[in-house]
N, C-alpha and C positions, 0 to 999 in steps of 0.2 A: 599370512606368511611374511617373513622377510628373508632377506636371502644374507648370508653370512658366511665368510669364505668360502662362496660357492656352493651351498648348502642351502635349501629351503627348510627354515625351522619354524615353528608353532611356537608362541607362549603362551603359557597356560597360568590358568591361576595360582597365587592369588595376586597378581600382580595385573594393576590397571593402569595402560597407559590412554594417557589424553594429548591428542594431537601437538605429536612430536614436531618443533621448527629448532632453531639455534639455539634458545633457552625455553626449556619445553617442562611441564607440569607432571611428575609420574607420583601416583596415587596406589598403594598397597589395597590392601582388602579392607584394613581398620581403619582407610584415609588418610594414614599419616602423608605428609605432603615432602615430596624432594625436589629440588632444580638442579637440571643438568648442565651441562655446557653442551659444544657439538658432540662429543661422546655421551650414549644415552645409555643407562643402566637397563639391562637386557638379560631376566632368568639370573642376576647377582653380577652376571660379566659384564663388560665395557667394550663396545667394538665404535668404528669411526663408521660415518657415512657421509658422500656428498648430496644422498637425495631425501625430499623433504618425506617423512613419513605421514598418512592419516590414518585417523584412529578409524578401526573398525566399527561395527554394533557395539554400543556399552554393552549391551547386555549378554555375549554371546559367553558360549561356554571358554573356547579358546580366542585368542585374540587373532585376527587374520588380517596381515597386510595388505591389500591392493591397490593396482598401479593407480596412483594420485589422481586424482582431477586438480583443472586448475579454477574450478571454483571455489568460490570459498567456502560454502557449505554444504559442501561433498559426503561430510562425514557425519550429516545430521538430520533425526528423522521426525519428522512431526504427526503428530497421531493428532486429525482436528473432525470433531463434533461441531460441525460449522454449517450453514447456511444464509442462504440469501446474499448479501453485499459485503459487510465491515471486516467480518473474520474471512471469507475465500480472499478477495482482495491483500490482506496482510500474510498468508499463504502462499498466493501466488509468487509475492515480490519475494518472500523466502525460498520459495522454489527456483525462481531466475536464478539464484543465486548459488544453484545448488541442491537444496535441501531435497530429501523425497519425504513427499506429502501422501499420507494414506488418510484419505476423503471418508469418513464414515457416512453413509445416505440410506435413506428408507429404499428397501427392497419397489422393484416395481416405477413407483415414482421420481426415487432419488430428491434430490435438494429442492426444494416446494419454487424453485424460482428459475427453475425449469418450466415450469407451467405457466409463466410471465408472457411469453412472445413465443410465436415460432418465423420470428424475424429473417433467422439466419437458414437459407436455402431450404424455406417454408416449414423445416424442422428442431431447430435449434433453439435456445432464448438468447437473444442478445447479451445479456447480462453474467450468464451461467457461460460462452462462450470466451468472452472477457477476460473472467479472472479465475479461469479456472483449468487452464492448460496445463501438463507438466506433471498433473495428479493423480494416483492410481483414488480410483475409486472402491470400496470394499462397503455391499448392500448388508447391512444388519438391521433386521428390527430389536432394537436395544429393550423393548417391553417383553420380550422374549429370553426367558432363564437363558437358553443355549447360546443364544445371537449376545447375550450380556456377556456371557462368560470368553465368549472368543476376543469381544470388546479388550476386555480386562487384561486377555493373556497378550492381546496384541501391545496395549500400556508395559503391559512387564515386560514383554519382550525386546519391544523395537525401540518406543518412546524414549527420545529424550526431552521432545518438547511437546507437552497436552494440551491443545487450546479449544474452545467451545466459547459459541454465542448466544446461548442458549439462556430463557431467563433467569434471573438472581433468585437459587435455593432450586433450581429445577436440579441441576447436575448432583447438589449434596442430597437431593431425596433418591435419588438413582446412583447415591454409592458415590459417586464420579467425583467429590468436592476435593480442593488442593489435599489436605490434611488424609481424605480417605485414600485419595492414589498413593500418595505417598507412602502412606502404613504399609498398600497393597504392593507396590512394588518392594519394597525394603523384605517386607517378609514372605517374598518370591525367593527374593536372593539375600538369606542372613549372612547377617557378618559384611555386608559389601555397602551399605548404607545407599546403595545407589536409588532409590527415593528418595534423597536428600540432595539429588544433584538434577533431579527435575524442575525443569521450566515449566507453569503451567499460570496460561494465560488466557481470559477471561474480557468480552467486550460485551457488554450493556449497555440500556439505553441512558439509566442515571447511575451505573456502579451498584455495588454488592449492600452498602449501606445507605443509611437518612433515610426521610420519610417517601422519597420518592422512587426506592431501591425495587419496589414492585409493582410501577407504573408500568401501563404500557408505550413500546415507546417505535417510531417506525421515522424513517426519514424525515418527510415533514413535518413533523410534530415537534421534533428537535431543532429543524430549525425556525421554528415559531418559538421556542421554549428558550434559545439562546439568543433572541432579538435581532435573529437576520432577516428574517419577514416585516419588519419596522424601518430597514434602508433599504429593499430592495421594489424595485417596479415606480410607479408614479403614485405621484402627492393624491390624497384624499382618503378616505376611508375607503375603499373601495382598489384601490390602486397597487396592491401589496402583489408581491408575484412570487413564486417558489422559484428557486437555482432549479436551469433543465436538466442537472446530475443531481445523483445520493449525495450530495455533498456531506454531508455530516453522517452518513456511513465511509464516504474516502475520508474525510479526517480522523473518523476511529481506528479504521484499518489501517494508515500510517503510522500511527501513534501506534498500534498495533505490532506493526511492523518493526518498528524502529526500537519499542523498546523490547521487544523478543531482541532485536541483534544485541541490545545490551545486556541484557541476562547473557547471553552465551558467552559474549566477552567480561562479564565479569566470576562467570564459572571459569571460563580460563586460569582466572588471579584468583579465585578462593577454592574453588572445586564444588561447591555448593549451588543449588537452583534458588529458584525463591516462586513467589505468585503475582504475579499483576493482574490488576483489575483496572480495564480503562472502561470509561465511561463517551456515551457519545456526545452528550451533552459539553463536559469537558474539553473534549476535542474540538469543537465547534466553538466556542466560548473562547477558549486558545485564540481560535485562529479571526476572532470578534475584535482582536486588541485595541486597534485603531478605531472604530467608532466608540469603543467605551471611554478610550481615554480621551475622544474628541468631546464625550459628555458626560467629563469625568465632574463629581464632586456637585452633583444636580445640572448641570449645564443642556443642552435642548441637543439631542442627538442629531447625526446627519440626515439631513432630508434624502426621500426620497426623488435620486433622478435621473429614473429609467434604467437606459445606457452610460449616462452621461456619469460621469465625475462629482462625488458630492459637494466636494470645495473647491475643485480646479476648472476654470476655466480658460480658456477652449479646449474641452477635451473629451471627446464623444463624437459620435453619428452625425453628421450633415449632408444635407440633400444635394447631389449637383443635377446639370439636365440629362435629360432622356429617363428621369426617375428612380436616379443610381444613389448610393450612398457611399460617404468614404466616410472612416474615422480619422480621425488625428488626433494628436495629445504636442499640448505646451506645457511645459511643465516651471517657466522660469521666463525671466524678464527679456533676456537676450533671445530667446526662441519668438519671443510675441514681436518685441520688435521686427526677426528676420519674416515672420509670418505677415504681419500688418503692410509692412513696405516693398517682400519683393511675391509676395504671394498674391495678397489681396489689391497688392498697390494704392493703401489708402495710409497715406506717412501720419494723414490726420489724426488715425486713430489713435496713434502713439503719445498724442499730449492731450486727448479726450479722457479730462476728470473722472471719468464716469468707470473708465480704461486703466486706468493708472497701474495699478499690482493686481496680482491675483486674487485678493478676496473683493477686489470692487469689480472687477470683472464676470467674477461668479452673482456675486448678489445681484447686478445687472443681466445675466447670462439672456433674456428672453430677449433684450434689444440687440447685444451683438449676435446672438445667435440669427436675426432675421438678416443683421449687415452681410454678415460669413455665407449664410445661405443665398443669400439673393447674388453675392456676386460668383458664388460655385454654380447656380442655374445658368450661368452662361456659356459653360463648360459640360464636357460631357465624364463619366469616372474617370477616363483615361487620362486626360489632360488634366485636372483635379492632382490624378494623382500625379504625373510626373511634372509637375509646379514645385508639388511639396518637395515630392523626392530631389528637383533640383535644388529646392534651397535648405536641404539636410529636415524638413521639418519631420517628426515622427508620423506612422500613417501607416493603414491597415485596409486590407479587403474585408468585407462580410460575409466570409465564407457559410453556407448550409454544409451540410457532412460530406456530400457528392464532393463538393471544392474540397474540403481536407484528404478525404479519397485520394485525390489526383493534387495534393499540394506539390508543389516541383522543390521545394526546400525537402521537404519528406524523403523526394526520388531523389532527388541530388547526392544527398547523406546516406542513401542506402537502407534507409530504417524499415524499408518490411521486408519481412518474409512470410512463410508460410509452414502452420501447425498444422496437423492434420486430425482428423478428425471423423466420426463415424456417418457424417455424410461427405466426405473429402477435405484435401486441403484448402484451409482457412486464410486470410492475410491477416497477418500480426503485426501489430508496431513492436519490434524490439526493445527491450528495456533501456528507459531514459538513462544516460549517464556511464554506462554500464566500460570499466574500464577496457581498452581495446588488445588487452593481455587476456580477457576470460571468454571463453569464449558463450555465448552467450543460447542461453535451453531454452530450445524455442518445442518445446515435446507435445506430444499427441493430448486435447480435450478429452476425458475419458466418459464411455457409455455408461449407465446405471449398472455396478458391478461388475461393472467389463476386466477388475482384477480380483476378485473373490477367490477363483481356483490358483492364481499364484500366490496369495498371502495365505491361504491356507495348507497350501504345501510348504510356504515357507514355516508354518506355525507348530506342521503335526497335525493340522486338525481335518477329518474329515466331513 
C-alpha cells in the first residue's frame, strides 16, 4: 500500500517498482528502465513524498507498501540451501542487516552441524547457535517430489537471492543450477523477466570449475591446500598447527557476504542478477597475501613462529613471574628504543650489533628473547604490564574465552545482548561496525522447522 492524498491505494501490475529513495529505478514488465526524481511515477501519475519508500516481495501479485525499516535490507529475501559454516555465516551478516533468511534443513535433524556439540546449555551446537540467528527455518526433504516442488514455489515466490553450499554439480543434478532457477522463475511469471534479476550464489571448496572443482574439501584441508599450515605453529616437521577457527570457511562466507551485497547494488544500477561462485580455497589464498609475496618469485617463505611474529621482533608471548605471560609488539625503531631504556632499562641494548633494526633482531630473536624474559621473571603480569603501558609500548592479555566472556571493553561498549532461543535467551556480540542509526536484529535461533506452518501459509501450500 502507499497512501496518496489520504487514500490507501494498491499498484498493480505491470508496473515494477525497485526501492524507491531520491533517484530510484522503476522497471515495467518488459524491463524497460526509467529514473525518477523525488516525484516517482505511480499507476502513469506523479504525486511528491517526503518518505523513503521499500520495495515489497518482487514477486507478489500487487505491489504492497510497508512502513520502512531502517535497515538496509528490509526489503530482501534469501532463500539458502546452506549448511555447516561458509554459507549460514554469509546469511547471518545479511540477516543483521535486514534481510529475511528462509533456512532450507533436513526434516527431523536439520543442518548436519547441529550434531557438532551440544555445547550450548547442553543442547544446542556451538557453531549452528553462532551464525544462525535471525532465520526462519523451513524442514524439506528436497529428495522428495513434494518437499522439491514447495522448494521451487518458494524460489519463485519469495526469492530474490538463492544461495547454497552444496557440492559443484550437486544443485544442477537436482534442478537447482543458476541457469535452471532462472528459466524456473521467469516462466512462473512470463513477460516479467524477473529470473533475470536473481542473485544466486554459490561457496565451494575449489569453485564450480578446474580439475579440483569435485574434490572434497572441509576446513582444514584448505587451509593446508592454501599454505597456511607451512607458517603456522613451530619450526620442524612435526610443528605445523591448524587456526583454532573455520578460518577458511570465515573467509568464504565473507567473500560471500560482501560480494552478494554487491550484486544487490549493482541490480540497483542495472536491474539484472547474475551468479557467483566463490571458492574457499580463493578466499584463504586472498587473505595468504603477505607470506606469498614475502616468498615471492622462489624466495624461502615465513618461518614458522608459534605466537611470535615471523619477521618482527620483539613481538609475541613472554614469560614474566608467578608463570604469567604478556604479549607485546614493537613494531619500529623508536618503540624498541622506548622498550630497551625505560622498560627493560638496558640503554646497552640499543647500540648491541646483534639489535640494531628489525630483521637483526628477529634473526637473533632466541638471545633477546631470553634478555626480555629473564628481566620480565622479576616482575609479576601486572607490573609487566603497567611498565609497558606507562611507556606507550603495545600489549595484550591472554585471554581463554571465560576472559573474553567478561572483557570490560566488550561491557564498556555495550556489545551484548541477548537472542533467544528454543532452550532460552542466548548472549550475542552485536554486529561489528554496524552504524549507530540501524538498529541493529538481534532475532530468535530458529528450531528444526520451527517456520514450516508460516511459509506455508504464506505459499498456499498445505
Amino acid at each position: 500500500m502507499y497512501h496518496r492524498y489520504g487514500r490507501r491505494e494498491t499498484l498493480k501490475a505491470p508496473w515494477r517498482i525497485l526501492r524507491l529513495t531520491s533517484s530510484s529505478t522503476l522497471f515495467n514488465h518488459q524491463g524497460r528502465r526509467w529514473t525518477s526524481t523525488p516525484y516517482f511515477v505511480l499507476d502513469h501519475r506523479h504525486f511528491s513524498t517526503n518518505h523513503r519508500l521499500s520495495k515489497a516481495s518482487p514477486l507478489s501479485e500487487a505491489f504492497t507498501f510497508n512502513a520502512p525499516s531502517n535497515r538496509p535490507l528490509s526489503d530482501i529475501t534469501i532463500v539458502a540451501l546452506e549448511q555447516v559454516i561458509s554459507m549460514p555465516l554469509a546469511t547471518r551478516h545479511l540477516s543483521d542487516l535486514g534481510a529475511r533468511v528462509i533456512k532450507i534443513e533436513r526434516p527431523g535433524t536439520g543442518d548436519f552441524v547441529r550434531q557438532h556439540d551440544q555445547r550450548v546449555r547442553s543442547k544446542l551446537c556451538s557453531h549452528f547457535v553462532w551464525i544462525n540467528r535471525n532465520k526462519e527455518s523451513l524442514a524439506l526433504d528436497i529428495k522428495n517430489p513434494e518437499d522439491m516442488a514447495v522448494l521451487k514455489k518458494v524460489l519463485c515466490e519469495k526469492a530474490d537471492v538463492f544461495v547454497q553450499n552444496l557440492r559443484p554439480g550437486d544443485a544442477e543434478k537436482m534442478g537447482l543450477g543458476y541457469e535452471a532457477v532462472k528459466a524456473m522463475v521467469n516462466a512462473a511469471h512470463p513477460g516479467e523477466a524477473r529470473g533475470d534479476r536473481l542473485i544466486y550464489a554459490s561457496i565451494s571448496g575449489y569453485g564450480s570449475n578446474g580439475p579440483y572443482a569435485h574434490k572434497k574439501a572441509y576446513d582444514l584441508l584448505i587451509q593446508a591446500e592454501a599454505g597456511l599450515l607451512s607458517i603456522t605453529g613451530t619450526e620442524g616437521d612435526d610443528g605445523m598447527a591448524k587456526v583454532g577457527c573455520s578460518i577458511a570457511d570465515i573467509a568464504a562466507g565473507m567473500y560471500g557476504y560482501s560480494n552478494i551485497l554487491g550484486a544487490i547494488i549493482q541490480r540497483q544500477k542495472t536491474g539484472r542478477g547474475c551468479e557467483l561462485d566463490i571458492s574457499m580455497l580463493e578466499a584463504l589464498v586472498e587473505w595468504m597475501g603477505f607470506p606469498m609475496y614475502y616468498a615471492h618469485e622462489g624466495q624461502t617463505g615465513p618461518k614458522r613462529a608459534g605466537a611470535s611474529h615471523a619477521s618482527i621482533y620483539p613481538y609475541g608471548p613472554f614469560s614474566t613471574g608467578g608463570g604469567g605471560k604478556v604479549m607485546l609488539g614493537v613494531q619500529n625503531e623508536r618503540e624498541w628504543m622506548i622498550l630497551a631504556t625505560q622498560v627493560l632499562e638496558r640503554e646497552d641494548l640499543t647500540t648491541e650489533p646483534k639489535f640494531r633494526d628489525t630483521a637483526s633482531r628477529s634473526e637473533n630473536r632466541d638471545e633477546l628473547e631470553a634478555v626480555i624474559s629473564g628481566i620480565f621473571t622479576q616482575w609479576d603480569v601486572g607490573e609487566v604490564t603497567r611498565r609497558l603501558e606507562k611507556a606507550g609500548i603495545a600489549n595484550a592479555k591472554v585471554n581463554d574465552m571465560q576472559g573474553v566472556w567478561e572483557h570490560p571493553q566488550l561491557k564498556a561498549r555495550g556489545r551484548w545482548k541477548e537472542v533467544d532461543s528454543e532452550v532460552g535467551p542466548i548472549k550475542a556480540l552485536l554486529p561489528p561496525g554496524m552504524s549507530a542509526d540501524v538498529e541493529a536484529r538481534m532475532e530468535r535461533i530458529p528450531a528444526v522447522g520451527e517456520h514450516n506452518e508460516q511459509i506455508f501459509k504464506e505459499l498456499g501450500v498445505k
